[in-house]
TORKOL-821729 format. One record per residue (C-alpha): x, y, z. Coordinates in nm, 4 decimals, padded with zeros to 6 digits, always signed. Example, Ala and Ser with C-alpha at 12.3 -4.5 7.8 and 13.67 -1.06 7.14 Angstrom:
<<+01.2300,-00.4500,+00.7800>>
<<+01.3670,-00.1060,+00.7140>>
end
This chain:
<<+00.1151,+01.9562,-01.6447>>
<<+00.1931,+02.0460,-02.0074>>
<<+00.2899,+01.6993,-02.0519>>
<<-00.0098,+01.6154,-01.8409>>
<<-00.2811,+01.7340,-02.0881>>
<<-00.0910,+01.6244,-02.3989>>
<<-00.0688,+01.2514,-02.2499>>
<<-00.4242,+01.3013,-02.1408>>
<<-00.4833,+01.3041,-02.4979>>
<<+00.0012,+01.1825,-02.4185>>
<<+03.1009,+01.6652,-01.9757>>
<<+02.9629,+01.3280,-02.1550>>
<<+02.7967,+01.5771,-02.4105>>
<<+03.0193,+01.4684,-02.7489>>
<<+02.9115,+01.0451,-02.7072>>
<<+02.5667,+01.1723,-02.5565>>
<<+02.5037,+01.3278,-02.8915>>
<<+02.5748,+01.0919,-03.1060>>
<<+02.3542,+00.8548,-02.9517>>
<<+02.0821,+01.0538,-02.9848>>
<<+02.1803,+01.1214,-03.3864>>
<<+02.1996,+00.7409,-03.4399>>
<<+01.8078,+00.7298,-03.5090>>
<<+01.7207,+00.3893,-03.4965>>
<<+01.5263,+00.2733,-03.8352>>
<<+01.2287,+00.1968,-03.6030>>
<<+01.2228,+00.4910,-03.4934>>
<<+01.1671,+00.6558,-03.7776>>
<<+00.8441,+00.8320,-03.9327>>
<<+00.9853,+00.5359,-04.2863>>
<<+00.9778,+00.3025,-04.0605>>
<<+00.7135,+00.0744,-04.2281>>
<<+00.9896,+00.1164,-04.5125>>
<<+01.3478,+00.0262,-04.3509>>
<<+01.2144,-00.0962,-04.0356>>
<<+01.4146,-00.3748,-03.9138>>
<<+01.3564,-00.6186,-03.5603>>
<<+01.3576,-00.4525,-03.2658>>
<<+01.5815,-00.7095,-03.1088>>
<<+01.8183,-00.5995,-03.3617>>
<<+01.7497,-00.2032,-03.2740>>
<<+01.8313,-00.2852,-02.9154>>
<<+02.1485,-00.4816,-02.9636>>
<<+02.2900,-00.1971,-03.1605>>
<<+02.1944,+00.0205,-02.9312>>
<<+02.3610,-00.1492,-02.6199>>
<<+02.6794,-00.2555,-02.8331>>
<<+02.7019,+00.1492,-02.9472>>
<<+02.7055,+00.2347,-02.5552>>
<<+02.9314,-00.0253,-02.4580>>
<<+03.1662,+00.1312,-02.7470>>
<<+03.1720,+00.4668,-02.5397>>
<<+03.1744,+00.3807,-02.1541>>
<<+03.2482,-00.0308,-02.1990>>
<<+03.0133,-00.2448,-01.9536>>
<<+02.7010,-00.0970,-01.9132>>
<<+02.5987,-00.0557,-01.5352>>
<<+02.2522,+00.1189,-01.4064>>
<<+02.3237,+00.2687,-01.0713>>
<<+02.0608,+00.5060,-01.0734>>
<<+01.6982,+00.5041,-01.2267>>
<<+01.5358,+00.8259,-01.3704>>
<<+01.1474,+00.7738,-01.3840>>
<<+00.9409,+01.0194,-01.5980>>
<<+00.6236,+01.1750,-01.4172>>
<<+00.2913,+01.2006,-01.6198>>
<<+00.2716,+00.8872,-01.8214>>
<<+00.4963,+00.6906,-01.6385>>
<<+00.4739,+00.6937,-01.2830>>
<<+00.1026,+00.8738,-01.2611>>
<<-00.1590,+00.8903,-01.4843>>
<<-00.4312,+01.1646,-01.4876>>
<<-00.7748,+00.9832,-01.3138>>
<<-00.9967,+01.1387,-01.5574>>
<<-00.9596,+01.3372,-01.9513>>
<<-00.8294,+01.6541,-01.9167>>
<<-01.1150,+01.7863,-02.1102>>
<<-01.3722,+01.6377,-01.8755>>
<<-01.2451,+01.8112,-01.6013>>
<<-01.1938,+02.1776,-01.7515>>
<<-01.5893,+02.1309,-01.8579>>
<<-01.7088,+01.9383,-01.5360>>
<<-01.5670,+02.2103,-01.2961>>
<<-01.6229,+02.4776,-01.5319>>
<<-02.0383,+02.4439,-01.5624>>
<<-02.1005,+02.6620,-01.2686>>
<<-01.8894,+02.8993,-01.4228>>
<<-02.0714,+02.9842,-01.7490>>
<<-01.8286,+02.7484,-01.9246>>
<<-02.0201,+02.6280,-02.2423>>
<<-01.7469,+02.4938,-02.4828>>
<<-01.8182,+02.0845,-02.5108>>
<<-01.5335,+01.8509,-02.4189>>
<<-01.4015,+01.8592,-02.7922>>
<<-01.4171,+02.1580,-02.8429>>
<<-01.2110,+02.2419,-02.5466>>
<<-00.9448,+01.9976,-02.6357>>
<<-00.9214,+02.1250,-02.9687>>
<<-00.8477,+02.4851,-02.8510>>
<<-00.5806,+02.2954,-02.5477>>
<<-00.4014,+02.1535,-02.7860>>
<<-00.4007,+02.4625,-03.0209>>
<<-00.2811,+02.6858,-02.7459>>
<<-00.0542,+02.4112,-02.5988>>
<<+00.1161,+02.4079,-02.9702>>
<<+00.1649,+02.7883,-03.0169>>
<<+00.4845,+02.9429,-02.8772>>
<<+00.4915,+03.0851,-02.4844>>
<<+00.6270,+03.4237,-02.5309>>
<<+00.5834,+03.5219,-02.1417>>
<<+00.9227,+03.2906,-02.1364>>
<<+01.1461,+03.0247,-02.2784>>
<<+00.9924,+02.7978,-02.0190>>
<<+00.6583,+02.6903,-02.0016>>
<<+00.7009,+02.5817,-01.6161>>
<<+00.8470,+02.9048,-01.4079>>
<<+00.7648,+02.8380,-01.0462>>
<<+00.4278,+02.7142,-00.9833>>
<<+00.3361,+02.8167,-01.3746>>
<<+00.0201,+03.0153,-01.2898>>
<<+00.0481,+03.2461,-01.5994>>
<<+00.0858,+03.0119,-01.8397>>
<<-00.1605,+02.7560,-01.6920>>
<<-00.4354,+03.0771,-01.6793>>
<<-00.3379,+03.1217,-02.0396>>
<<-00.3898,+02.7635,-02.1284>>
<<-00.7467,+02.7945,-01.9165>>
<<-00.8729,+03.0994,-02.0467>>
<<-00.8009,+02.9764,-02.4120>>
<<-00.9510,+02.6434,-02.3634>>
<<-01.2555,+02.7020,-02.2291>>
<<-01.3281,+03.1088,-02.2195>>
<<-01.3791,+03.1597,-01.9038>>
<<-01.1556,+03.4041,-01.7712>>
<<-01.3025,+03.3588,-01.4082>>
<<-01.0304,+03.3811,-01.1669>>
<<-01.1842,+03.1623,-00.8880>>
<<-01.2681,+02.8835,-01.1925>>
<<-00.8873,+02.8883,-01.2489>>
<<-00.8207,+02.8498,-00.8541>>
<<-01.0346,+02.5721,-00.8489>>
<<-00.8797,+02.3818,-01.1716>>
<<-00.5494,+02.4345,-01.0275>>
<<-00.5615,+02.3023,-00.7126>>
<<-00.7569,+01.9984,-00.8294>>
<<-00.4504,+01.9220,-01.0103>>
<<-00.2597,+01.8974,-00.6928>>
<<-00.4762,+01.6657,-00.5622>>
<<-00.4782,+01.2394,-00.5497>>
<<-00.8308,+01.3075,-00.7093>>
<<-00.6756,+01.4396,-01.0204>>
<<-00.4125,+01.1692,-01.0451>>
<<-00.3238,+00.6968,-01.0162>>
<<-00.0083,+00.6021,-01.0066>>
<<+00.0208,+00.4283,-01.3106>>
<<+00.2340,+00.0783,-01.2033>>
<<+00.0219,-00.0499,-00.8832>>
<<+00.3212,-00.2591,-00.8060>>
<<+00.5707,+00.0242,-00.8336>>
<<+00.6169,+00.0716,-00.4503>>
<<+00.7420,-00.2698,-00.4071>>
<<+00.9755,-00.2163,-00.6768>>
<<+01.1538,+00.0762,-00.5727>>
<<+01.1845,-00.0403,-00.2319>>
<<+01.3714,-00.3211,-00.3965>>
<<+01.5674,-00.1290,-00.5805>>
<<+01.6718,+00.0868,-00.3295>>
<<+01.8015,-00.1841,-00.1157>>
<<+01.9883,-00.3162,-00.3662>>
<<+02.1899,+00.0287,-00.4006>>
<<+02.0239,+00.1785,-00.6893>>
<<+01.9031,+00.5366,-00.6636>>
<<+01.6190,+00.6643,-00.7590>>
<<+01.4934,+00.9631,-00.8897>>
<<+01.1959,+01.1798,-01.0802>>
<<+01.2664,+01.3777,-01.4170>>
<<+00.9732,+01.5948,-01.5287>>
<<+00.8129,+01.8894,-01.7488>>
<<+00.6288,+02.0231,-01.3977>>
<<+00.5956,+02.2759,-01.1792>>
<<+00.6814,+02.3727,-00.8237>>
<<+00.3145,+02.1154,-00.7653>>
<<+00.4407,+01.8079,-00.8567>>
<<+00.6161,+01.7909,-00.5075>>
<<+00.2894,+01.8350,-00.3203>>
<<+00.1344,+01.5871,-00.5729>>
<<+00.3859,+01.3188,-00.4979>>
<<+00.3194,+01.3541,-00.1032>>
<<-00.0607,+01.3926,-00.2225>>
<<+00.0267,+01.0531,-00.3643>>
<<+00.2098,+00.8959,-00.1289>>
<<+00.4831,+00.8071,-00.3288>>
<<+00.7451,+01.1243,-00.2816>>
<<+00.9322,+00.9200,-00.0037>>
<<+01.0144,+00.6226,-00.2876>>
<<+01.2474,+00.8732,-00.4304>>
<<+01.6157,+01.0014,-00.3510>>
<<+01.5833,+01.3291,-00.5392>>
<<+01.3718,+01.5370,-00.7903>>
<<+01.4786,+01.7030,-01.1019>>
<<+01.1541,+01.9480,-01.1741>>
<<+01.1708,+02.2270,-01.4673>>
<<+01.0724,+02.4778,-01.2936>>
<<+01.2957,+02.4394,-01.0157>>
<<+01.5933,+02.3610,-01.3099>>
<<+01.5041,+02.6143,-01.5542>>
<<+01.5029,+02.3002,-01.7916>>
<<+01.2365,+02.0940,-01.9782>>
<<+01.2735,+01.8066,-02.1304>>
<<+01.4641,+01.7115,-02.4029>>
<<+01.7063,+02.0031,-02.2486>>
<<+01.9903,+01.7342,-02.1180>>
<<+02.0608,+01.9881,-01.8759>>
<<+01.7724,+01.8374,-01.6240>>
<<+01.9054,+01.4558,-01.6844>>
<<+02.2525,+01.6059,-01.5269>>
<<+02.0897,+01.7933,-01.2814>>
<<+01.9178,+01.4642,-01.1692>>
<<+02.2402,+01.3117,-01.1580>>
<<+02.4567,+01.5124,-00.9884>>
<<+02.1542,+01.5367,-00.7150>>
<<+02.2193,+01.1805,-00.6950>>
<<+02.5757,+01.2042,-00.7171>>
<<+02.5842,+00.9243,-01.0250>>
<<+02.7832,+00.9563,-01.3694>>
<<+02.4595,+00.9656,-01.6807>>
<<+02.6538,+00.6701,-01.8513>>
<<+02.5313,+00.5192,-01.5381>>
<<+02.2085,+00.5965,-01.5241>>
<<+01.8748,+00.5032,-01.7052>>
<<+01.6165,+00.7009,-01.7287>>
<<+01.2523,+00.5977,-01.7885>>
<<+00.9483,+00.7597,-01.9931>>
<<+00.7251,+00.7458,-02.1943>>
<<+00.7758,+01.0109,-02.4566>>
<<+01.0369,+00.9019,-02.6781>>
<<+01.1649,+01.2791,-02.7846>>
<<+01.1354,+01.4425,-02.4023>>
<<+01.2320,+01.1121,-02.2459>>
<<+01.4585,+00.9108,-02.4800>>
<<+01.6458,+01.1331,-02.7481>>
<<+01.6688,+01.3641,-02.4393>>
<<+01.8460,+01.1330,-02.1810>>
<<+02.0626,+01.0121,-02.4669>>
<<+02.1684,+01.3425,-02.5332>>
<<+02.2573,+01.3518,-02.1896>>
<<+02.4749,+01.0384,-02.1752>>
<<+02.2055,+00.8009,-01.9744>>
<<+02.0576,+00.4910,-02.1067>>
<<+01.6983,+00.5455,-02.2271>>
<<+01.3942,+00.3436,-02.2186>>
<<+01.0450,+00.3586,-02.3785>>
<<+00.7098,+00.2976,-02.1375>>
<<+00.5013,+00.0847,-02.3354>>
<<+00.7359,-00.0248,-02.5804>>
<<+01.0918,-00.1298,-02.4206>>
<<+00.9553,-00.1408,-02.0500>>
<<+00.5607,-00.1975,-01.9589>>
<<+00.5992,-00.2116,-01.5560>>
<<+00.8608,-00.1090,-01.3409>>
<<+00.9036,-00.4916,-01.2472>>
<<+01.0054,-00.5596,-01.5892>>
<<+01.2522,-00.2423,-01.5460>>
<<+01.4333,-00.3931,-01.2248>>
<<+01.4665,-00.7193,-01.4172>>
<<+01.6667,-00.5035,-01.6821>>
<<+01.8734,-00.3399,-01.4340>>
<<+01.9424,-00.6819,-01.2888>>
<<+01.7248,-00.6884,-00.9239>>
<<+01.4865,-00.9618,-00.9062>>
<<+01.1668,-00.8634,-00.6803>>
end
């Protein structure tokens, strides 16, 4: 849900790295400066992996939560001040995203991971902070909304179709994301945890994103090498530099990829 309110707004380790050091001109905050086509950006790309593990083969797909797969239903901000009226909340909608996002940017000293468990303490911090209400049934009520197919749209309407295609062609398929112990109630919530082979959650990995360490752990749950996996998101530091760093292929929502039809075409499965 971290990711969720900024989105609202937002063994293979020595090549893995140097992928993810090879910053692309595009990619970079010059790049009206040295830009070059993005054509060009992805052939170098491709020929750079096919330099470390030769062909390139995607036998498993890694799909990013919030941004990619589901989208929040209504702005963060609207919600924390919608529910919070009958709890003295007075803060208006900006002003409650500007405090989010300035508590969401300071450091989390309760641990070195935002998501431990089902994140309550940090989530009540993030609450509190936001709106200043302190109310411990207001912070029930958030919470549980946020577990809820009210809160959340799957972003892709035609994504069941394509993972059921996928899947029967042999690739396996699995969910990588900055959550807590809800986003597997949230999936069944949604209808959509069955599309899946495995989940790689932080809290459940003691890893967030761009850690590589939950890109391996998604792999080895689906019993794939990362040079043959790709993995999906939106958020091109959490998502891209950190799959790189974990040997997978990596591509962009909304710039590389805009629907998961256009992603099975990529891996090579019509639907």
């Amino acid at each position: 849900m971290a990711t969720i309110a900024a989105r609202i707004l937002g063994s293979n380790s020595r090549p893995a790295v140097a992928l993810r050091r090879l910053r692309w001109p595009a990619y970079s905050s010059a790049s009206a400066v040295v830009a070059e086509p993005e054509t060009t950006e992805v052939k170098d790309y491709a020929d750079y992996r096919r330099s470390l593990y030769g062909q390139i083969t995607h036998k498993a797909l890694l799909v990013d939560a919030v941004g990619t797969l589901v989208l929040p239903s209504q702005p963060m901000a609207q919600i924390y001040r919608k529910i919070g009226e009958k709890y003295g909340v007075e803060y208006s909608e900006d002003e409650i995203l500007f405090r989010y996002r300035r508590a969401y940017g300071q450091p989390w000293g309760k641990s070195r991971l935002r998501y431990v468990n089902d994140g309550r303490p940090f989530w009540q911090y993030i609450v509190s902070y936001s709106t200043g209400c302190s109310d411990p049934q207001y912070f029930e009520e958030l919470y549980n909304y946020y577990t809820t197919d009210k809160a959340w749209h799957l972003n892709d309407p035609g994504a069941e179709e394509v993972f059921r295609a996928l899947r029967k062609s042999g690739v396996k398929l699995a969910v990588v994301s900055n959550f807590d112990t809800r986003l597997r109630p949230l999936l069944r919530a949604l209808n959509c945890d069955n599309w899946f082979d495995a989940v790689a959650v932080s809290a459940e990995v003691a890893a967030e994103k761009p850690n590589p360490t939950i890109f391996l752990k998604a792999c080895e749950l689906l019993d794939v090498k990362p040079e043959d996996a790709v993995h999906v998101g939106d958020d091109r530091r959490n998502d891209i530099w950190g799959a790189r760093d974990a040997g997978c292929d990596a591509w962009l929502w909304g710039s590389d990829v805009h629907s998961f039809k256009e992603v099975a075409q990529r891996i090579g499965v019509q639907v």
